[in-house]
Structure formats: structure tokens, C-alpha cells
C-alpha positions as a Markdown table, in Angstrom:
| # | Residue | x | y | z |
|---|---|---|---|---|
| 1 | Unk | 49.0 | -44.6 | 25.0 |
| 2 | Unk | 48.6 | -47.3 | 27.7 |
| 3 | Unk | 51.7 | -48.7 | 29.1 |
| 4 | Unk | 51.2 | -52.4 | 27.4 |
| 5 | Unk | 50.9 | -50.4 | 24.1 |
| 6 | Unk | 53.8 | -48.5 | 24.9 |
| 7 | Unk | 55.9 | -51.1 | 25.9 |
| 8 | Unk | 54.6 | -53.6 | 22.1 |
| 9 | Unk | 55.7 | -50.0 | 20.4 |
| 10 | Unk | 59.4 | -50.6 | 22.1 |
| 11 | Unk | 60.0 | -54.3 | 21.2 |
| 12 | Unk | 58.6 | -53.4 | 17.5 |
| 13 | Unk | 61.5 | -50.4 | 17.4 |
| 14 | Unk | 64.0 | -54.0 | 19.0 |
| 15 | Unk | 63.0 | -55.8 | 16.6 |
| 16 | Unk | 63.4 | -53.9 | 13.8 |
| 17 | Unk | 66.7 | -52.9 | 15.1 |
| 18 | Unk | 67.7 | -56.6 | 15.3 |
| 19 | Unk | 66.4 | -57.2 | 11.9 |
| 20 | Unk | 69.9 | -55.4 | 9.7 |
| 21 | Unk | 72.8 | -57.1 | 9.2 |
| 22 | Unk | 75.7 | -56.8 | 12.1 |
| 23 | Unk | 77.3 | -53.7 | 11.7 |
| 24 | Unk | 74.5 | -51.3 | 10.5 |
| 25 | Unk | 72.3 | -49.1 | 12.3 |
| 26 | Unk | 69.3 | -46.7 | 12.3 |
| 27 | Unk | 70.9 | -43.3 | 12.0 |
| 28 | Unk | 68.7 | -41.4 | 14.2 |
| 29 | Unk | 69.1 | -44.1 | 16.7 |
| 30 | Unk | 72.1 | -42.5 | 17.2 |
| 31 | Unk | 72.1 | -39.1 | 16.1 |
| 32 | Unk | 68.4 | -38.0 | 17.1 |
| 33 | Unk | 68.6 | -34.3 | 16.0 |
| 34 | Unk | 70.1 | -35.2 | 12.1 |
| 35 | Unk | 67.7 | -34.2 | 9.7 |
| 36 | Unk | 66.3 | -36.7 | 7.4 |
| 37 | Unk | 64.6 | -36.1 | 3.7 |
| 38 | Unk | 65.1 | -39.6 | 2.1 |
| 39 | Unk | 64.1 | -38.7 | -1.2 |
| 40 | Unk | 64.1 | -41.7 | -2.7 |
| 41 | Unk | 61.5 | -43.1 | -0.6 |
| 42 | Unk | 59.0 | -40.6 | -2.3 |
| 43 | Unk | 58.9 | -39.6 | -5.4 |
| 44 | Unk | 61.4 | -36.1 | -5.8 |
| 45 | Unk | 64.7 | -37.6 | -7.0 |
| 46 | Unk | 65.6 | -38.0 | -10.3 |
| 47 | Unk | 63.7 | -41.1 | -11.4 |
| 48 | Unk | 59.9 | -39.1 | -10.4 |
| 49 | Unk | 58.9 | -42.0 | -8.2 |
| 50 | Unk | 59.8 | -44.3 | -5.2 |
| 51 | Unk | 62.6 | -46.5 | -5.8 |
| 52 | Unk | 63.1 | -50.6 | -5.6 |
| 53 | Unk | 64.2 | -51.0 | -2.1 |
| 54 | Unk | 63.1 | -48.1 | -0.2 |
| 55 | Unk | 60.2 | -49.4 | 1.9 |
| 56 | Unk | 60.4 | -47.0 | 5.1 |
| 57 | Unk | 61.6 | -43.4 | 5.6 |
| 58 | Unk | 64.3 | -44.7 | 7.7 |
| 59 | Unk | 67.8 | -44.0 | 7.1 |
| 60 | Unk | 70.6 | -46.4 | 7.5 |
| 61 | Unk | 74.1 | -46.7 | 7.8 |
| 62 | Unk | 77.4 | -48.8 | 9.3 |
| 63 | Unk | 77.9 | -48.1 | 12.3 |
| 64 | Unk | 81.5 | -47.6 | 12.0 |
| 65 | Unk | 79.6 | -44.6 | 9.6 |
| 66 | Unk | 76.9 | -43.6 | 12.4 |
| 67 | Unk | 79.5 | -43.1 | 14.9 |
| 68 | Unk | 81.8 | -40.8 | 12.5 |
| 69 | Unk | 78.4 | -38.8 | 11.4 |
| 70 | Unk | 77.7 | -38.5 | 15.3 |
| 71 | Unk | 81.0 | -36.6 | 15.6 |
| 72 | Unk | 80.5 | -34.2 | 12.4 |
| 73 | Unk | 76.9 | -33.5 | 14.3 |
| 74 | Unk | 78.6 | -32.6 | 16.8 |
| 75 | Unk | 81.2 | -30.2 | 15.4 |
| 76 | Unk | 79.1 | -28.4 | 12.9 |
| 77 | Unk | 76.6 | -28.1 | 15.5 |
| 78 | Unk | 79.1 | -25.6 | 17.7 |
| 79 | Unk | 79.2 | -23.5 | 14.7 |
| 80 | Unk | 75.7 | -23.0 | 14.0 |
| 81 | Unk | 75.2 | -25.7 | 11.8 |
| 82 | Unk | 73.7 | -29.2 | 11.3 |
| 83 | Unk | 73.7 | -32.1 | 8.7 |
| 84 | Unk | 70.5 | -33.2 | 6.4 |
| 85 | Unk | 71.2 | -36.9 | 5.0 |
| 86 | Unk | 69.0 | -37.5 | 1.5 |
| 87 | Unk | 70.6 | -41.0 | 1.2 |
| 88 | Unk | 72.4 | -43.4 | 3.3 |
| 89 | Unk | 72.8 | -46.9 | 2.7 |
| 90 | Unk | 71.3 | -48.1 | -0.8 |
| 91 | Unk | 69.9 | -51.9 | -1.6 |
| 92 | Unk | 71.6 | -52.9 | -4.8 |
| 93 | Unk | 67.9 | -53.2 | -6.1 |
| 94 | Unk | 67.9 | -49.5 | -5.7 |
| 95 | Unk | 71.2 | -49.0 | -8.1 |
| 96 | Unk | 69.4 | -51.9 | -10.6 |
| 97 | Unk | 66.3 | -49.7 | -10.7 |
| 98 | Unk | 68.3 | -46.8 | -12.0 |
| 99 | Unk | 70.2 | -48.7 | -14.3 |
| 100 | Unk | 66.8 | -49.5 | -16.1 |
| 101 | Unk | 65.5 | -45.6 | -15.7 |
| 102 | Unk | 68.7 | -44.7 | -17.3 |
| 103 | Unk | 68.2 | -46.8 | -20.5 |
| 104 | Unk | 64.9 | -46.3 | -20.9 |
| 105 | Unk | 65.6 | -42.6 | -22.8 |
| 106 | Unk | 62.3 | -41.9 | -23.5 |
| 107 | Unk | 61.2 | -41.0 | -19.6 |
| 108 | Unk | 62.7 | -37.9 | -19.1 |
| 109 | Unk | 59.9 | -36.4 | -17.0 |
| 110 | Unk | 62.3 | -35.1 | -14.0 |
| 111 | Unk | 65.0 | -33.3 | -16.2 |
| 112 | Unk | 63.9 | -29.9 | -16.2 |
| 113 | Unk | 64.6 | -30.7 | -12.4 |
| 114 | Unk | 67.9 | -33.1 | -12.3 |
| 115 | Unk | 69.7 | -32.8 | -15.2 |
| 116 | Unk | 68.4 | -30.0 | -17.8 |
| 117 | Unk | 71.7 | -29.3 | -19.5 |
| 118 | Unk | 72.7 | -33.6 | -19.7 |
| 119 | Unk | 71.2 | -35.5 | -22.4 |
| 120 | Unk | 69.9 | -38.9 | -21.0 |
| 121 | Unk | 71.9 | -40.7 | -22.9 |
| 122 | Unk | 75.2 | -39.7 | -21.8 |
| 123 | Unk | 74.2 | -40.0 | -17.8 |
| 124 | Unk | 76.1 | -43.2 | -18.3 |
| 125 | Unk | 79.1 | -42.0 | -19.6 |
| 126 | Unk | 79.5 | -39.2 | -17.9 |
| 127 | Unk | 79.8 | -41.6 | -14.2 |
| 128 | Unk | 76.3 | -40.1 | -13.0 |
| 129 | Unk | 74.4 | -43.8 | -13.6 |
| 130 | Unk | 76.6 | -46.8 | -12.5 |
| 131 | Unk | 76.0 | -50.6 | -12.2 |
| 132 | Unk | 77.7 | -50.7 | -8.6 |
| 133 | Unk | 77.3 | -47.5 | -6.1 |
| 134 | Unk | 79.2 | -47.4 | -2.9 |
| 135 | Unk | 76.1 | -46.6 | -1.0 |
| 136 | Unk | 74.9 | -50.2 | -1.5 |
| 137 | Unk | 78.7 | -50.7 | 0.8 |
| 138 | Unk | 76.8 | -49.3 | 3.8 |
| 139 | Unk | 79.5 | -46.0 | 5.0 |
| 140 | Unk | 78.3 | -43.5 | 2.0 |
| 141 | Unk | 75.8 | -40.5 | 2.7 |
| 142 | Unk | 74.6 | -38.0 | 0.6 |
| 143 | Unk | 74.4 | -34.7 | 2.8 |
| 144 | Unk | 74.3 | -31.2 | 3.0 |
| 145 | Unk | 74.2 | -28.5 | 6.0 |
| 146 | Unk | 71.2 | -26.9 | 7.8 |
| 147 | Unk | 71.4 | -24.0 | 9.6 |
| 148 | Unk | 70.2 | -23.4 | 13.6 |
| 149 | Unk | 66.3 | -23.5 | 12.2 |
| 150 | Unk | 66.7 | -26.4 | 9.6 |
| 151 | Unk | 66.8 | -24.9 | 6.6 |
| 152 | Unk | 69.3 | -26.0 | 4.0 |
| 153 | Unk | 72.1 | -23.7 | 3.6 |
| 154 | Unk | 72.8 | -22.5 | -0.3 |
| 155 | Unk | 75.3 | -24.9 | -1.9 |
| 156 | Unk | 74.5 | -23.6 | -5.4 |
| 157 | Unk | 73.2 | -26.3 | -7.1 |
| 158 | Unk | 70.4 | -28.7 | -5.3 |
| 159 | Unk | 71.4 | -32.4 | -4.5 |
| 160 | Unk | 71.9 | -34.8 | -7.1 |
| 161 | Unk | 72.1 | -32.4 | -9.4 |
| 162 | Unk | 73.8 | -33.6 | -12.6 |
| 163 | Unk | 75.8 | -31.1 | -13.7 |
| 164 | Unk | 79.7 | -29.6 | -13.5 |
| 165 | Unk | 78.2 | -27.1 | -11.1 |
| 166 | Unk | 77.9 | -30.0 | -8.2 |
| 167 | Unk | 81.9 | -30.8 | -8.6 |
| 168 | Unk | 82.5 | -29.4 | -5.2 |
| 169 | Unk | 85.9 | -27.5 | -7.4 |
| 170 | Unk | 83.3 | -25.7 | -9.8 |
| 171 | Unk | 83.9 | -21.7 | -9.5 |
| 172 | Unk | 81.0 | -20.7 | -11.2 |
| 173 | Unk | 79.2 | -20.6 | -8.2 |
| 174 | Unk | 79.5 | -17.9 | -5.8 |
| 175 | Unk | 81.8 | -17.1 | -3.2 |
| 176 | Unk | 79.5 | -17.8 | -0.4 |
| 177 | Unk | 78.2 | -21.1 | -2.1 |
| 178 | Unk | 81.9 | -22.0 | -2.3 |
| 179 | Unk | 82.4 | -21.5 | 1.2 |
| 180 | Unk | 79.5 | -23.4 | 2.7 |
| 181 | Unk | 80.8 | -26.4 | 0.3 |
| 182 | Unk | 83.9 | -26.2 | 2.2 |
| 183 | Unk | 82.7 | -26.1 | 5.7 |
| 184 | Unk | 80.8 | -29.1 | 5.0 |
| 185 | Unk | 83.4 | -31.0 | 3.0 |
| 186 | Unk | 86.5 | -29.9 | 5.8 |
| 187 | Unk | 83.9 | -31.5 | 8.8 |
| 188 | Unk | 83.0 | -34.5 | 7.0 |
| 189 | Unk | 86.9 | -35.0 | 6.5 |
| 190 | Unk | 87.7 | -34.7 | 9.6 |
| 191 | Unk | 86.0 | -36.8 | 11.0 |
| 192 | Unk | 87.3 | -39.3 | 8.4 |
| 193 | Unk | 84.9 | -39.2 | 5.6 |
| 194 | Unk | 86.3 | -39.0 | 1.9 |
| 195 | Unk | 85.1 | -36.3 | -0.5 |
| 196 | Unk | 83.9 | -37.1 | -4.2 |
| 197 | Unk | 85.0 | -35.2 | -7.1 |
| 198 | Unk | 82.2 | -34.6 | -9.1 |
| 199 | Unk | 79.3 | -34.2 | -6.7 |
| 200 | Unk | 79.8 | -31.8 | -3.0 |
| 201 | Unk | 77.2 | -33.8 | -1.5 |
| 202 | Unk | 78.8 | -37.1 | -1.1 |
| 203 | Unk | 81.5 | -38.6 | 1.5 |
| 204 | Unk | 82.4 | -42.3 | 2.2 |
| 205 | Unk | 83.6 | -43.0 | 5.8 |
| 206 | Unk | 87.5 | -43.8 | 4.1 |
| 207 | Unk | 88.1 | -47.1 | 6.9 |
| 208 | Unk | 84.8 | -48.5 | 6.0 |
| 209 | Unk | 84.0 | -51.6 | 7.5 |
| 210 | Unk | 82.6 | -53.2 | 4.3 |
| 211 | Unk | 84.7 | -52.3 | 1.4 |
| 212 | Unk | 83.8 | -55.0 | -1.1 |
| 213 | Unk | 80.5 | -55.8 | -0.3 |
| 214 | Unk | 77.2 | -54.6 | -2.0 |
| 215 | Unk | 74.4 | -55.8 | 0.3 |
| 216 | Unk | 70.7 | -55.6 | -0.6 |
| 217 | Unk | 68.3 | -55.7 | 2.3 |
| 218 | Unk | 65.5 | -53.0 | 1.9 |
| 219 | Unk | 65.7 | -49.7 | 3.7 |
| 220 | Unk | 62.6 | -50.7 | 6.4 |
């Protein structure tokens, strides 16, 4: 690459910088060594394709969100470890998009997958669809923990996996699965993050910066 090229690559990475809201940021701006698998930029997640709102494989959070993320890195990383992010930030076109998968009951074509034991109907009742998600705040992630070569470490069920098993509580898992839960649920609180009781893959930053704000510029 010629050096004018280089340098129009470098203000395109500026500009798209400058283009979020004050107060967000590109994760791997900040943490270069996270690993990334968006999956709802592609189509492995629980809808089968790409969803509303998800133009780019970029992941974004606050920064207030970035900086604590930065620090879990940074801890697990002494022990061997290191995070994988599957969803950051979430444009409330994203959540609407689900909301209309979940009431459509006759596409069921990712459930051997995502939810083979919950009947499609009762995703709503059960708290797995909602109307509002606090990723659309900016300061939730959806993560799990790598090990020193990047491969996901065994959490006993896969992410977003609608089920009892994902309640980072659930015993029916092993002993070894329990434990790698809890090293990544004990970092991510310590660094302020806030655990959720029915899925051991999700933390919200607990001082986040926008606490009653859904925002809904696209992931790009």
C-alpha cells in the first residue's frame, strides 16, 4: 500500500470513529487482542440470518464499558485466559427484528440449535424475547472466555442458548463447566460489571453512563 493510500485508510478508520454518538467506542480500538464473533452480523444466532441493524462486523460499546472490559482483558489474561464478545451494543432495530421473529411461530428453523426444549411461543414469557434489551443502553456484552490459543472454554451450554442450563446457578452442568462460569462471572464483577440471572454470558457495566436511553444507530 502506497503511503497516500495508507494515510485515506487512516482518516476512513477517523471518520468512522467520529461518526458514534459521544460516549461510545470501537471495542478493539481499545482492546486489540479481544476476540470478536458477532453473530448477529451473519447468520448463526437464533433468528438464521443477519439482523436489522448490524451492517459491519464491528463491535461497539460505551466507553465507560470499553475501559472496564480493558481491565477484565487484562486480568483474565494473567491467568491464561481471554474474553470473546458475541454482542455488544444493539440498535433498537435489532431488538424490533426479534420481536417480529418471535411472533412469527411458524419459523422455527434454528431451534434444534437455540432453543430445542422451549416452545416458540413461550420465548416471550419466559424473558428470552423482550421489547426493550439493555444492550440497545450501550454498557451490556454478551461474552465468554478463551483460552491462551483462542478457543472457547466449555461453559456447558453454547451462547444464547435458551434453556435453565445457561442460568449461570444451573448444577446440572459439570463441575468444571461450573467453574469456568465463575471465573468469568467473578472478573467481569470485579471490574464492575453486573451478572444476569438467567443467562452466564451476560454482564452490564453496573455505573453505566446511559441508563435510560435505548439508542439506535447501526453497528457500522
Amino acid at each position: 500500500m502506497n503511503r497516500f493510500l495508507f494515510i485515506l485508510f487512516l482518516f476512513a478508520i477517523q471518520l468512522k470513529g467520529q461518526q458514534l454518538p459521544t460516549g461510545f467506542t470501537y471495542v478493539k480500538n481499545k482492546i486489540p487482542d479481544i476476540v470478536l464473533e458477532l453473530r448477529y452480523c451473519q447468520d448463526d444466532n437464533f433468528v438464521g440470518e443477519t439482523i436489522d441493524g448490524y451492517k459491519d462486523d464491528v463491535c461497539i460499546l460505551s466507553t465507560a464499558a470499553t475501559n472496564a472490559l480493558k481491565k477484565v482483558q487484562a486480568d483474565l489474561k494473567s491467568k491464561g485466559y481471554g474474553l470473546k464478545i458475541f454482542d455488544a451494543y444493539r440498535p433498537q432495530q435489532a431488538v424490533d427484528h426479534f420481536v417480529r421473529w418471535a411472533r412469527n411461530l411458524s419459523d422455527t428453523k434454528m431451534k434444534a440449535k437455540y432453543y430445542p426444549n422451549e416452545p416458540k411461543s413461550r420465548l416471550f414469557k419466559r424473558g428470552y424475547i423482550a421489547s426493550k434489551s439493555g444492550h440497545s443502553r450501550g454498557s451490556t456484552v454478551d461474552l465468554t472466555l478463551v483460552d491462551a490459543s483462542g478457543n472457547e472454554v466449555d461453559m456447558g451450554t453454547p451462547w444464547d442458548f435458551f434453556s435453565k442450563k445457561s442460568w449461570p446457578s444451573n448444577t446440572e452442568i459439570t463441575k468444571k463447566q461450573q467453574k469456568n462460569r465463575l471465573i468469568l462471572r467473578q472478573a467481569m464483577i470485579k471490574q464492575g460489571f453486573k451478572p444476569l440471572r438467567t443467562e452466564w454470558w451476560h454482564f452490564t457495566l453496573t455505573d453505566e453512563p446511559f441508563p435510560k436511553t435505548y439508542f439506535n444507530f447501526p453497528v457500522q
